[in-house]
N, C-alpha and C positions, 0 to 999 in steps of 0.2 A: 133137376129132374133128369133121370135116365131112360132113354126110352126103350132099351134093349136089358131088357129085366131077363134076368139069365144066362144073355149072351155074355162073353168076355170082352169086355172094353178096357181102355185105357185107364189105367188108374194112374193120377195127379200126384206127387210129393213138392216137396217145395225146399229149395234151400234153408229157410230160415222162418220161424212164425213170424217177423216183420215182413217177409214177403207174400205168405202165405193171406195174411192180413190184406194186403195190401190185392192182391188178387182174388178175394173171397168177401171185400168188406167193401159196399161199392163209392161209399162217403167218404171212406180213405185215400178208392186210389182216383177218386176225383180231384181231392186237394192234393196230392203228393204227383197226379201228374196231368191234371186238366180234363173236363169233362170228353172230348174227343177220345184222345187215347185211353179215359177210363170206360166208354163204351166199346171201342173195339177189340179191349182186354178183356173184358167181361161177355162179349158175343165169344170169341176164341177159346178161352176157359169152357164156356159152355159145350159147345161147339166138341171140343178135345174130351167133354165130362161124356158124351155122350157117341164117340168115336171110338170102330172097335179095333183098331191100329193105329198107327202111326200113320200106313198109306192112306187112311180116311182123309188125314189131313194133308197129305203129300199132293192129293188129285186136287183141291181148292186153290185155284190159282192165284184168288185174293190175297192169302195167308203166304203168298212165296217160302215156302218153307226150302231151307239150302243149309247144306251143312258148312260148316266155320273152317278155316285153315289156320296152321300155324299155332301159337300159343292156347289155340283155343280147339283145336283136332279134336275131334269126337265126340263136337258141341254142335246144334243148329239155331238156327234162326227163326221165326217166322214176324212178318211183318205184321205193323200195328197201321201198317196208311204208310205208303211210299210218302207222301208227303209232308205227314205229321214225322217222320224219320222215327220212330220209336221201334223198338222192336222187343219178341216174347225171346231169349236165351234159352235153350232147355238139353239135357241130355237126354238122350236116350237108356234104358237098362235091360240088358236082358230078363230074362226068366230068376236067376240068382242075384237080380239086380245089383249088378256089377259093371260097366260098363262095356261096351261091344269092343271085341278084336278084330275087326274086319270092318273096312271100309267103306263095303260094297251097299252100298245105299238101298238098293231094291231089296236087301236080304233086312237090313236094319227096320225101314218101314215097315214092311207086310210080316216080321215077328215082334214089333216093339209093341209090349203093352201096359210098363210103367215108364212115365216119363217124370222126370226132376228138373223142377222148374229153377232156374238157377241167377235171373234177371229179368227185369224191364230194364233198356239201357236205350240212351239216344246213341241213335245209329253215326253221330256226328260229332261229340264230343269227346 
């Protein structure tokens, strides 16, 4: 359900239909990664379905959203439970959904409005 019927929101891509699956099918990512993190993947999904930027989800302090270093630059995070360690992976794309040249966070948030989902991944392994 969108609740901003007309506005421009976030539109979801997914690296792969098994992930895609896996974040849209909620019996999936119950068995593939335990009823905890398959709620907090599925509030987040939502949550981002109905988000009309990126900074929508940037202000949610729950969701720690922080962008990645190193092998993984120009990648973010958001958490699934500091404690359950699991976390959402996602790129950002601009408008030609291509990846962003610019590092500068506050510019990438408050213009991103397709994001490509790219993992669930334990933050620990």
């Amino acid at each position: 359900m969108r609740f901003y019927k007309g506005w421009d929101i976030i539109k979801i891509k997914y690296k792969s239909k098994r992930l895609e699956r896996q974040c849209t099918n909620y019996t999936l990512a119950k068995r593939d990664f335990g009823v905890q993190v398959a709620e907090k993947l599925f509030s987040l999904i939502e949550f981002m379905n109905n988000a009309c930027s990126l900074n929508d989800v940037a202000v949610i302090p729950t969701y720690h959203l922080h962008p990645l270093h190193g092998t993984r630059n120009g990648e973010f995070a958001l958490d699934l439970g500091r404690r359950l360690g699991r976390r959402l992976i996602v790129r950002s794309l601009n408008e030609e959904g291509k990846k962003w040249d610019t590092n500068d966070t506050g510019i990438i948030y408050k213009s991103t409005f397709v994001v490509l989902v790219l993992e669930v991944s334990n933050h620990y392994e």
